[in-house]
N, C-alpha and C positions, 0 to 999 in steps of 0.2 A: 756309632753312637757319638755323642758330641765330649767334650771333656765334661761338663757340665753335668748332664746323664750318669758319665761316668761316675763321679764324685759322689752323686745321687745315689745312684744306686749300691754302691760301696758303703754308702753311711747309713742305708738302711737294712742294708745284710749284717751288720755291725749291730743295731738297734735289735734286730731279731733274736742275734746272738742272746746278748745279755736280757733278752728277756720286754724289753721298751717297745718292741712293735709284734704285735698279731701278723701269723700267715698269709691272715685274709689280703690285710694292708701290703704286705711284702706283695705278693700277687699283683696287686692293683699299680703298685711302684714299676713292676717289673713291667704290666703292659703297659705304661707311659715310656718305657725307655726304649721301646724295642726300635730298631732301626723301620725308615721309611721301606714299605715294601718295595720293589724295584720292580717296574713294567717294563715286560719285553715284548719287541713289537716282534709281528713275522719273522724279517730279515736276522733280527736276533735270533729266533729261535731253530732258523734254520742253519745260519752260523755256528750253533751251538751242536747240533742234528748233526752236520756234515763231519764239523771237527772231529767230531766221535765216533765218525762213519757209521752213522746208524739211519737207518732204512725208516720210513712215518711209520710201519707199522708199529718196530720196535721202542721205536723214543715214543709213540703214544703207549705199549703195554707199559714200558720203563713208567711213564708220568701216573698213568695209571694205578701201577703198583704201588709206588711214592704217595700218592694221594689217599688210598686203601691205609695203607700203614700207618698215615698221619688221621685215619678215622676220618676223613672228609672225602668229597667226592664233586665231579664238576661244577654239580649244580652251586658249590659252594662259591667258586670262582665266574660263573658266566650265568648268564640268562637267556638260558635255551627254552 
């Protein structure tokens, strides 16, 4: 996040405190701050696979599970 952001988002967890800003609003602050998602190509993610010594099958159950837990599921990320 940027210093900016920061600052941001700081002064409206503040505003919530005392009462000056709704949830709702906090929410909506909060997904304008969130960091750029980072795209991994292949070569990254194999990088990523190997370092960890882990097998496709297992880094896809792993992403799998990760994805299950967070309530979302591929279709959320690709266009199969």
């Amino acid at each position: 996040m940027s210093k900016i952001l920061d600052i941001a988002h700081d002064m409206a967890k503040d505003l919530v405190e005392v009462g000056a800003m709704d949830e709702v609003t906090m929410r909506t602050v909060e997904s304008l701050c969130l960091p750029e998602k980072k795209v991994f190509l292949p070569q990254d993610i194999r990088r990523i696979r190997t370092t960890n010594h882990l097998s496709q099958p297992v880094f896809a159950l792993i992403s799998a599970f990760i994805l299950h837990q967070a309530g979302l599921n591929r279709t959320d990320f690709f266009d199969l």
